[in-house]
C-alpha positions, 0 to 999 in steps of 0.5 A: 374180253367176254366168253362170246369171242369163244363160244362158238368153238367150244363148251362150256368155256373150255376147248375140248378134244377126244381123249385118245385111246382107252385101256391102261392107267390114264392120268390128268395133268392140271396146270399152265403154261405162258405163251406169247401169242401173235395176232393181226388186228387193228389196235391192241383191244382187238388184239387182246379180244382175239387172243381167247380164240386164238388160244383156244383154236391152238388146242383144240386139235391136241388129243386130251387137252383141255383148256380154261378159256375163262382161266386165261391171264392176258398180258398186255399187246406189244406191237411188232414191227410191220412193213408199211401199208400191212395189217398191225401184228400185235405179241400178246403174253398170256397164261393158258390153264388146263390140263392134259389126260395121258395114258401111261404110269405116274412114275413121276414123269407126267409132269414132264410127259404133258410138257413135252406133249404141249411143246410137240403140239405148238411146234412149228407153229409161227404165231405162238412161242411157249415159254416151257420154263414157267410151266406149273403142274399143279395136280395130277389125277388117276381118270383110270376108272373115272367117267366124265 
């Protein structure tokens, strides 16, 4: 697996998106989530090396998100069932790392807060389950006043 499969839509090695509006306090919230993550290819290596962009795709539209596209710990692919004559689906686990910038108070709730985002943002999706349990906040950091 290389950082070429996901150059292409990202810098530096993360996928990057606007940070929503300004004005009040604003905090980071670091940490990870395990996702299982569908993906059509013809055999588990190229599943495995679609995962990153596939991943990095997902967030890419979620206002604040960063993700660590070379921090993602990638299980090994299962194969799903396919009716004969289609594409192989392969269910790959995978650990994504990042964070998420929020406006807001830390009244001890940003955890829970960046959680809930994430979840709002994967629902309804059809090629991705976020196993919310095993999510970790690692850090939270005040960007009130930071410039990036």
């Amino acid at each position: 697996m290389s950082e070429n499969n996901i150059t292409d839509t990202t810098t530096s090695g993360d996928t990057t998106s606007d940070t929503g509006p300004t004005g009040g306090p604003r905090y980071r919230v670091h940490g990870s989530i395990r996702l299982a993550v569908t993906i059509t290819a013809a055999n588990p290596q190229e599943a495995t090396q679609a995962v990153p962009s596939a991943v990095t795709d997902m967030f890419a539209a979620m206002p604040g998100a960063v993700i660590a596209a070379h921090g993602l710990a990638l299980g090994a692919p299962q194969p799903l069932p396919s009716p004969a004559g289609q594409p192989h689906r392969y269910l790959v686990p995978v650990t994504v790392h990042g964070h998420v910038d929020l406006p807001g108070q830390d009244d001890g709730d940003l955890p829970y807060t960046a959680l809930h985002a994430v979840a709002e943002h994967l629902h309804g999706r059809d090629d991705v389950t976020a196993d919310l349990d095993s999510s970790v906040c690692d850090q939270i950091t005040d960007i009130t006043d930071a410039t990036e």
